[in-house]
VEXLUMLUM-702192 format. One record per residue (C-alpha): x, z, y; residue in three letters. Coordinates in steps of 0.2 Angstrom, whole numbers, plus 5000, padded with zeros to 4 digits. Each point is the difference from the previous one (the first is absolute). Layout:
XZYALA...
end
This chain:
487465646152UNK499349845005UNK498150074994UNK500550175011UNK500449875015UNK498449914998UNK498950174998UNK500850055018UNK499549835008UNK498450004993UNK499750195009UNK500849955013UNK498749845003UNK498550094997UNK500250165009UNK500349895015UNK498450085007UNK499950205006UNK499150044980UNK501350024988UNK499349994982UNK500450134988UNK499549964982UNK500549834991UNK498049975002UNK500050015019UNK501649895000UNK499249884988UNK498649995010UNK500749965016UNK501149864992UNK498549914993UNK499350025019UNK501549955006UNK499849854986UNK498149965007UNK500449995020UNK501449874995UNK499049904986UNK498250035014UNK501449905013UNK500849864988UNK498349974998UNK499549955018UNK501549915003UNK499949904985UNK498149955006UNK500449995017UNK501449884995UNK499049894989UNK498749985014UNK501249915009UNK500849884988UNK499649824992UNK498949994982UNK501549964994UNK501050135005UNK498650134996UNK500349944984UNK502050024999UNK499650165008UNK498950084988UNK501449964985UNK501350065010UNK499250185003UNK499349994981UNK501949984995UNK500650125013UNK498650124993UNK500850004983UNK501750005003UNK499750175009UNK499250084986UNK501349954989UNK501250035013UNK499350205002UNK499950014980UNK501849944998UNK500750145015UNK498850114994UNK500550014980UNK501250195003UNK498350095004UNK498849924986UNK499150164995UNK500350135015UNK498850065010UNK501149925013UNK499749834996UNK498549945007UNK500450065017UNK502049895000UNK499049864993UNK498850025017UNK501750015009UNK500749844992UNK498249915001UNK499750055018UNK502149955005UNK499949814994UNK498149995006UNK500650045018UNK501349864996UNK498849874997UNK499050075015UNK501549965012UNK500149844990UNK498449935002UNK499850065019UNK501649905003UNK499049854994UNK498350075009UNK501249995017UNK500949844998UNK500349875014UNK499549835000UNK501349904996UNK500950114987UNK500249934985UNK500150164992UNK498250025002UNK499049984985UNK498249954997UNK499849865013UNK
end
């Protein structure tokens, strides 16, 4: 049931736009675009983030993201483990790769916007 519910999410999110995919192809296909604009994104907040910080917090920010890189491919592999060998599986581990990179997008823009003065804010 749970992998019906997450095969239904998954359409659902990537025929968001007028083209509905047909075949498992197309709808891996448009996942691992879907995958691309995200990661293309992350990328540039990351950078644009790490132009605006201290060496020292460059430096705390490049573990972080390499620990926050692996814990979301184990992550995807441990959520992804009921469709190990279907032609379904690339496309929810796209899904699950592109959800928690959005995250840490959000994350790291949080940090990109904060206000002087909050101790929250990291890098300095």
């Amino acid at each position: 049931m749970r992998h019906l519910l997450a095969v239904a999410a998954a359409i659902a999110v990537i025929g968001g736009g007028t083209v509905v995919a047909q075949s498992q192809m197309e709808l891996n296909a448009q996942a691992g675009s879907a995958l691309q604009k995200s990661d293309a994104q992350l990328n540039a907040v990351y950078n644009k983030l790490r132009a605006r910080i201290s060496d020292a917090g460059k430096q705390k920010l490049l573990l972080a993201q390499q620990s926050w890189l692996r814990f979301r491919d184990l992550e995807c592999e441990f959520e992804t483990m009921g469709t190990v060998g279907g032609s379904i599986h690339s496309m929810i581990v796209a899904i699950c790769l592109t959800r928690l990179t959005d995250q840490r997008i959000k994350d790291l823009e949080v940090q990109l916007n904060c206000k002087e003065g909050d101790l929250s804010c990291g890098g300095q």
